[in-house]
VMD Tcl script that draws the C-alpha trace (Angstrom):
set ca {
  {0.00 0.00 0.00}
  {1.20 3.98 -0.63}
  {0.40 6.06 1.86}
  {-0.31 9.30 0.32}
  {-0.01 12.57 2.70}
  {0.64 10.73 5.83}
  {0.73 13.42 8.09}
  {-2.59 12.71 7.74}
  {-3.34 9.33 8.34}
  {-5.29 8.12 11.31}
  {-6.42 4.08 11.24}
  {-10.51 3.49 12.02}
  {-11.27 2.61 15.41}
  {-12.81 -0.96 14.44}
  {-14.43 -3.46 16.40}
  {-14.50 -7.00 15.87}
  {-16.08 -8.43 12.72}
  {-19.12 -10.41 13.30}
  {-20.18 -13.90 11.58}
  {-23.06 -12.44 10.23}
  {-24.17 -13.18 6.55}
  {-25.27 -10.36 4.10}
  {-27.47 -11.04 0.89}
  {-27.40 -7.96 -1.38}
  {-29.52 -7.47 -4.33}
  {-29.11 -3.97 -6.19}
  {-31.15 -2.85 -9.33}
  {-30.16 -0.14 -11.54}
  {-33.92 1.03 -12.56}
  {-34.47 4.56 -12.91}
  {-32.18 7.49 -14.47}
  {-29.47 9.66 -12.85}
  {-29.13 13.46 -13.75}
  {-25.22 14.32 -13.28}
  {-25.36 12.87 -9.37}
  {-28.69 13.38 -8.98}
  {-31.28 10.38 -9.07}
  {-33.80 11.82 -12.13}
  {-36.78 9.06 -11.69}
  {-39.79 9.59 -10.20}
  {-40.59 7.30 -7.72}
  {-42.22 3.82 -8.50}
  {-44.42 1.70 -6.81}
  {-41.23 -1.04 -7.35}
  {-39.55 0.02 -3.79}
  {-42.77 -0.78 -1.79}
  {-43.57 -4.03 -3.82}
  {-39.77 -5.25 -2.68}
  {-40.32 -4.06 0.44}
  {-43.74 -6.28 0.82}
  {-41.92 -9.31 -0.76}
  {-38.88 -8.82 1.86}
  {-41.04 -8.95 4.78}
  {-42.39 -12.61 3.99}
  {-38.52 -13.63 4.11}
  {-37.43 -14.85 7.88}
  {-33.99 -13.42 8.40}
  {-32.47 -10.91 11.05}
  {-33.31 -8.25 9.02}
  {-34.10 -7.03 5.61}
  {-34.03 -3.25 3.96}
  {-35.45 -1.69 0.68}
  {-33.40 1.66 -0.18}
  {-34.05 4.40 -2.75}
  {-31.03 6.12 -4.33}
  {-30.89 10.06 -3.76}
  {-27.46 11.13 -4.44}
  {-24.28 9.80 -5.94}
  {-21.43 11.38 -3.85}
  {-18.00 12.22 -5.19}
  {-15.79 8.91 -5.71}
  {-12.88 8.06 -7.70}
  {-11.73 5.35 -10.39}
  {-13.63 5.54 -13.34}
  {-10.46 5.03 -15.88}
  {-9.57 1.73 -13.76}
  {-12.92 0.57 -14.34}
  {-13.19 1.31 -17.58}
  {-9.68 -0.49 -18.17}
  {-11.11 -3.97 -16.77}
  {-14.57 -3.95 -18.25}
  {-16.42 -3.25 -15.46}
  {-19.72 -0.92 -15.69}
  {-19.95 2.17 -12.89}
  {-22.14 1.18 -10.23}
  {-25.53 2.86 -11.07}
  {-27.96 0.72 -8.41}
  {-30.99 2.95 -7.47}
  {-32.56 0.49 -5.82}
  {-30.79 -2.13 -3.09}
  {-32.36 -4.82 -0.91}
  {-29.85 -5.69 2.32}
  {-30.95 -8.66 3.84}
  {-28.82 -9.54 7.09}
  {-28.06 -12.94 8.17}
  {-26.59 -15.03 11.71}
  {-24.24 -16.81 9.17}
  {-22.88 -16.66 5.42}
  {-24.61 -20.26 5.40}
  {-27.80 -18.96 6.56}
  {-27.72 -16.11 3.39}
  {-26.86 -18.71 0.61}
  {-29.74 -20.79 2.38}
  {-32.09 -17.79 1.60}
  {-30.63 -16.68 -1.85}
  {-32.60 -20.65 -2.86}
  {-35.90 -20.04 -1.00}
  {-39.00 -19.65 -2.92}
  {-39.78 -16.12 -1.18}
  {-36.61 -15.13 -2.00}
  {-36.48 -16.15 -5.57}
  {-39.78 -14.19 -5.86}
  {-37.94 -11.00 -5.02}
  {-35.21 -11.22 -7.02}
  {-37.24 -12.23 -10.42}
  {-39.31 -8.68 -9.42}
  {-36.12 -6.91 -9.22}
  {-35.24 -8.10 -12.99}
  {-38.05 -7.71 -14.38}
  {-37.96 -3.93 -13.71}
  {-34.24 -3.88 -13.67}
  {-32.12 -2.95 -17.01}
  {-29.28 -4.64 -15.05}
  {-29.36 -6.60 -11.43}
  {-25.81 -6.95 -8.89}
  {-26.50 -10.01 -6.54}
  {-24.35 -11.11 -3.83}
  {-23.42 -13.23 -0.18}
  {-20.94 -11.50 1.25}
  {-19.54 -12.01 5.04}
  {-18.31 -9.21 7.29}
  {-14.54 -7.70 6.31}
  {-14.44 -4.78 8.61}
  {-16.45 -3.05 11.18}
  {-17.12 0.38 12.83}
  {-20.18 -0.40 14.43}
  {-23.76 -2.16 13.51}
  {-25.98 0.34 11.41}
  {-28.96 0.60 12.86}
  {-31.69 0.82 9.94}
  {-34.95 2.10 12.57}
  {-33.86 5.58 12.20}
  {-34.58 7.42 8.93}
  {-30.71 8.10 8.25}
  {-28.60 8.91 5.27}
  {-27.49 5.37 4.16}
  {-24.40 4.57 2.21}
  {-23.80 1.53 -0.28}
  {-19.75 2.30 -1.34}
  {-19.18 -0.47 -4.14}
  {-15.24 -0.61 -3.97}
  {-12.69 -2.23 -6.75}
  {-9.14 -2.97 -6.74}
  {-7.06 -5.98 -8.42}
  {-5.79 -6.20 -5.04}
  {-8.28 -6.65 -2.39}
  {-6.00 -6.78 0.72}
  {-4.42 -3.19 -0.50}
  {-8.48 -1.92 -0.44}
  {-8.82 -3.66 3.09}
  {-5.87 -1.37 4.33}
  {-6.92 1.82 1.99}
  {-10.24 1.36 3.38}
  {-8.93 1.05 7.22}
  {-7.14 4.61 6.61}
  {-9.71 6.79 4.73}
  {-12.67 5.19 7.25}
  {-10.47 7.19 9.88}
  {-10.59 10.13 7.97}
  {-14.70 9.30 7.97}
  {-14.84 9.17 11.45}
  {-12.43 11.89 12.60}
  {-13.87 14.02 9.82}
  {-17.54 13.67 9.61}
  {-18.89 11.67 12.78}
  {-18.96 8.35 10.76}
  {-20.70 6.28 13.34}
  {-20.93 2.96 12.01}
  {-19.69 0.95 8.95}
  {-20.61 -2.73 7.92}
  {-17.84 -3.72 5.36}
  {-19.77 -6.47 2.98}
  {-16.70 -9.06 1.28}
  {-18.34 -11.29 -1.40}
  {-17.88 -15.02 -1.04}
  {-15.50 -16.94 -3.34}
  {-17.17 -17.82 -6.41}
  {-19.55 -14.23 -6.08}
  {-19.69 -11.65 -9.03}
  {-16.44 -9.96 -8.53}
  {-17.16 -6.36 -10.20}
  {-16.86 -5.17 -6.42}
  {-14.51 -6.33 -4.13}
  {-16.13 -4.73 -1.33}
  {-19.09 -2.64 -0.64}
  {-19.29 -0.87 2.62}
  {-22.55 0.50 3.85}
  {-22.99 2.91 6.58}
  {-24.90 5.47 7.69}
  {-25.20 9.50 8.96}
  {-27.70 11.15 11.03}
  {-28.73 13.54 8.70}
  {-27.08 15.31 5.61}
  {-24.77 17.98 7.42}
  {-22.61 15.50 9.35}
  {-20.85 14.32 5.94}
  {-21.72 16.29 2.90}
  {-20.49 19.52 3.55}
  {-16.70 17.78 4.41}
  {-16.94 15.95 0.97}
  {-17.51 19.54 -1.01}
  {-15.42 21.91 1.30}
  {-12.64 19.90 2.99}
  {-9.52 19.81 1.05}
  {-8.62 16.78 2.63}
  {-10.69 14.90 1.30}
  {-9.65 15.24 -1.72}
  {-5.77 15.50 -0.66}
  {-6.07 12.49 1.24}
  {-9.01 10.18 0.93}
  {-9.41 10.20 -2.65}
  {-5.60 10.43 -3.76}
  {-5.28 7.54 -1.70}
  {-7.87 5.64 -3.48}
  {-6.34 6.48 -7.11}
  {-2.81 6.05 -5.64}
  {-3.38 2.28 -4.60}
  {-5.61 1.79 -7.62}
  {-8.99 1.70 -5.69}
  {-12.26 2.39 -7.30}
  {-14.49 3.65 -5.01}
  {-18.18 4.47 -6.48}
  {-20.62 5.88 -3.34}
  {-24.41 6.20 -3.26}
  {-26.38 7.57 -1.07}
  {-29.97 6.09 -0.14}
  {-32.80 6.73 2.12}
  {-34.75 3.59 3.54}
  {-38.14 2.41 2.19}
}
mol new
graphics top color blue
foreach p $ca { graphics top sphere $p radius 0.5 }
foreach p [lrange $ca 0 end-1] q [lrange $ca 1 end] { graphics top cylinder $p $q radius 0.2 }
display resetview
């Protein structure tokens, strides 16, 4: 890994990963505007959300897209085929174990979900992923600001250390008060090494930091193209 600007470096306070299992299912649906999500809303969020609720797992979340944030790597993605992430619409469903999510990814409820979410979809990203890092559980009861960060690198041990670094900037810089970092199985699509989702209060603990703060630029995202990390954020609010 290079450590670009140093003198600014500070590692994440994490806490223990957990064994929990995460089934993601993201649908790129509607249109974007610039960073902007264009679409008027649909009644597909709501239908997923009904469909989700017949599924018994710890959890499961329907999220809207509002607002792509600014990231960094398009020419590496465009250099190894891989499309930008344009998901407007994600489905988290959280798990006790990895086993437990590929168990649900082949139940009939499940299956029902996912075949709604292509129907409507122009393109579907489906994955089981396990826990790779950890700031703290999100909690998904409060109507937050929710992050899905779809990260790629041809390295993913130099994005587990890249990420360790700029979380630290998150959380010295903007309040970041959780972070669930999602690592897809073996044998998973492999567009995204790692997608982090996490969560804000409100809009003014993190926005303002990414547009004003030179740092973030200086640091966070010249660490990212340094160390050949794509990192392609989205911002959602909860169904």
């Amino acid at each position: 890994m290079q450590l670009i600007n140093d003198q600014l470096a500070v590692k994440a306070r994490v806490l223990p990963n957990t064994g929990d299992g995460f089934l993601m299912l993201a649908g790129e649906v509607g249109t974007w505007r610039g960073g902007y999500f264009a679409s008027p809303p649909t009644q597909l969020p709501a239908h997923l959300k009904a469909l989700a609720a017949g599924i018994e797992v710890r959890e499961a979340n329907v999220f809207r897209a509002v607002l792509r944030t600014p990231g960094e790597g398009d020419e590496l993605l465009a250099a190894r085929g891989i499309r930008p992430a344009r998901y407007d619409v994600v489905v988290l469903i959280r798990t006790e174990s990895v086993e437990a999510a590929l168990a649900v990814r082949e139940s009939a409820a499940y299956e029902k979900l996912a075949d709604t979410m292509a129907t409507a979809s122009r393109r579907t990203h489906q994955i089981v992923a396990g826990n790779a890092g950890r700031l703290g559980d999100v909690d998904h009861s409060l109507d937050h600001c929710f992050l899905f960060n779809y990260f790629y690198a041809d390295d993913r041990e130099t994005l587990l250390k890249v990420w360790e670094y700029t979380a630290g900037w998150f959380q010295a810089k903007t309040a970041l008060p959780n972070s669930a970092l999602m690592q897809p199985l073996e044998g998973e699509p492999a567009g995204y090494g790692l997608v982090n989702h996490a969560s804000w209060p409100n809009w003014r603990t993190f926005l303002p930091s990414l547009i004003f703060r030179p740092t973030f630029r200086s640091f966070v995202l010249a660490n990212f193209k340094a160390n050949g990390v794509a990192a392609q954020p989205i911002i959602y609010r909860r169904v």
